[in-house]
C-alpha positions in Angstrom: 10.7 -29.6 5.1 9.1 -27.4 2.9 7.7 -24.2 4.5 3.6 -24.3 5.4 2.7 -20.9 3.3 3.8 -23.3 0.2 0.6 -25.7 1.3 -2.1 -23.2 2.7 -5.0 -25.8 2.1 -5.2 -29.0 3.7 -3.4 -32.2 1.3 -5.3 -35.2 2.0 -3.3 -37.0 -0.9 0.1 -36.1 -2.6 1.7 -38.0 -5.1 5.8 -37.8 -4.7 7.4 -39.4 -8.1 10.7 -41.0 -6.9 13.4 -39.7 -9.6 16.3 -42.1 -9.4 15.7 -45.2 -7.7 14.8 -45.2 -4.8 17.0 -46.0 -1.6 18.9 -42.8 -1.9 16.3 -40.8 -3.6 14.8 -37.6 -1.6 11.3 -38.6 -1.8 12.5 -41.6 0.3 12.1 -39.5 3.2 8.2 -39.4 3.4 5.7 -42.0 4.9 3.9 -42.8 2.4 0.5 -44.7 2.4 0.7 -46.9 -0.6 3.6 -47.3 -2.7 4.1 -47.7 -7.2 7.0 -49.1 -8.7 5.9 -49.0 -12.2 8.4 -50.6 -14.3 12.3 -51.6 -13.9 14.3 -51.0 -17.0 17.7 -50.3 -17.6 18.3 -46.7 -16.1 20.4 -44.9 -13.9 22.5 -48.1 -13.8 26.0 -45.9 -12.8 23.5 -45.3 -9.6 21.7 -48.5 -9.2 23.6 -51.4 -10.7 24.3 -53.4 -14.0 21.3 -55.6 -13.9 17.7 -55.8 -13.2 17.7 -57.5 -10.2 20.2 -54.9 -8.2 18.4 -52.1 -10.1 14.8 -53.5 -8.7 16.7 -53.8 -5.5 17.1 -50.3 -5.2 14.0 -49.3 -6.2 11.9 -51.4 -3.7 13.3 -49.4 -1.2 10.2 -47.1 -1.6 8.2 -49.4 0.2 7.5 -49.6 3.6 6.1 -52.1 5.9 2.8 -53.1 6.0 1.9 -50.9 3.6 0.1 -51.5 0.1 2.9 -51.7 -3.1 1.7 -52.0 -6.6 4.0 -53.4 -9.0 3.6 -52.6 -12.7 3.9 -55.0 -15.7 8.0 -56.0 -15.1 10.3 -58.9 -15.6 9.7 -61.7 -14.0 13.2 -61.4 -12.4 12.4 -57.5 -11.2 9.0 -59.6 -9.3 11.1 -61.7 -7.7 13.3 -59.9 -6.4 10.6 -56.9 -5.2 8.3 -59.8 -4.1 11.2 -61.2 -1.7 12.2 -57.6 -0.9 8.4 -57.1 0.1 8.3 -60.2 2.3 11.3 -59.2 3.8 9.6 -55.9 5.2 6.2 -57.6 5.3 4.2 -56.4 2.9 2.3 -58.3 0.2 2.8 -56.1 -2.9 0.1 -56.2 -5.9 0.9 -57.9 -9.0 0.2 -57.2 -12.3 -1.4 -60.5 -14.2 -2.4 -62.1 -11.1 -3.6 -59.2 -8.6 -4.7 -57.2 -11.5 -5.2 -57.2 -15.6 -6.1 -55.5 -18.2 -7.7 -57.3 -21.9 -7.2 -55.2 -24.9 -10.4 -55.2 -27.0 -9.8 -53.5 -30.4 -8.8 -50.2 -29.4 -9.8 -50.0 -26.0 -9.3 -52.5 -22.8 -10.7 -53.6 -19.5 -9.5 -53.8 -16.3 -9.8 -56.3 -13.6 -8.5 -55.8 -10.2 -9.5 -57.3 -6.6 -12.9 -56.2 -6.8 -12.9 -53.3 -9.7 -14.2 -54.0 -12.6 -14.2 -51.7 -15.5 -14.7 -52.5 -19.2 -14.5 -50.4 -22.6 -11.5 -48.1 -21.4 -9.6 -46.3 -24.1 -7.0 -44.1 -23.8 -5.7 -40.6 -25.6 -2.0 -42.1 -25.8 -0.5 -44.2 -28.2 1.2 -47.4 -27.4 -0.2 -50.9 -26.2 2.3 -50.6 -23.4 0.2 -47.3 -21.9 -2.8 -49.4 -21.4 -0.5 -51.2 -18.6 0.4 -47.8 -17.4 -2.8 -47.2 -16.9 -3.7 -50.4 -15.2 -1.1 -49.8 -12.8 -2.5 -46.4 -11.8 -6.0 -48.0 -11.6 -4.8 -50.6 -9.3 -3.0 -47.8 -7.1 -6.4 -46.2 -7.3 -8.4 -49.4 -6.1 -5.7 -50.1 -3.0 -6.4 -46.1 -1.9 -10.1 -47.1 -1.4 -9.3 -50.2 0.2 -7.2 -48.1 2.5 -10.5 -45.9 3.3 -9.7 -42.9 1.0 -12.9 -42.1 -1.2 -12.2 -42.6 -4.5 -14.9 -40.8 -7.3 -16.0 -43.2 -9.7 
């Protein structure tokens, strides 16, 4: 528990980024209100296991039940198996390409979520694959406000 004088304002939002997987990691520990699982590749695998399916195992353990989880453009193996991990805790997670998409448009993109909406994005990093990292934030964004929080357009 960290000690109060570290926080002397009021935190109506913190962001905890899990740092190996995510049954034994320490952010496991908090409650949170939505969770992210952004990608599964092939990391940490002397912690988490030799294939994608044991390695998305671990790292569904982040979410909790009845709680909102956004799932970032994966495998569909690493869906699967978070999608049957989510059901087993019951909680419908957030796919990207059915929940939520993005569609490039010469060098920017839109995004399309439940009921956001947002065209002519374009982003200061390189890399097609950052325009899905940012979709997946957006979505995480969109569930917050669904949850009540008040999210600034």
């Amino acid at each position: 528990m960290c000690h109060p004088s570290f926080f002397p304002g009021k935190v109506d939002l913190g962001l905890l980024e899990v740092g190996l997987g995510g049954r034994w990691d320490a952010v496991n520990a908090a409650d949170p209100v939505l969770s992210v699982i952004t990608n599964i590749h092939y990391d940490h695998m002397e912690w988490l296991g030799p294939t994608l399916g044991e390695i998305a195992r671990e790292k569904a353990c982040i979410m909790r039940r009845g709680r909102p989880a956004v799932l970032g453009a994966m495998s569909p193996d690493a869906v699967s198996v978070i999608s049957r991990e989510a059901r087993d805790i019951g909680t419908v997670p957030y796919l990207y390409g059915s929940d939520y998409t993005i569609s490039v448009q010469g060098s920017g993109f839109s995004y399309r979520g439940r009921s956001w909406k947002i065209d002519n994005l374009k982003l200061a990093l390189e890399g097609r694959f950052q325009e899905k990292n940012a979709a997946c934030s957006l979505a995480a964004l969109e569930s917050l406000g669904e949850l009540g929080f008040t999210i600034p357009s």
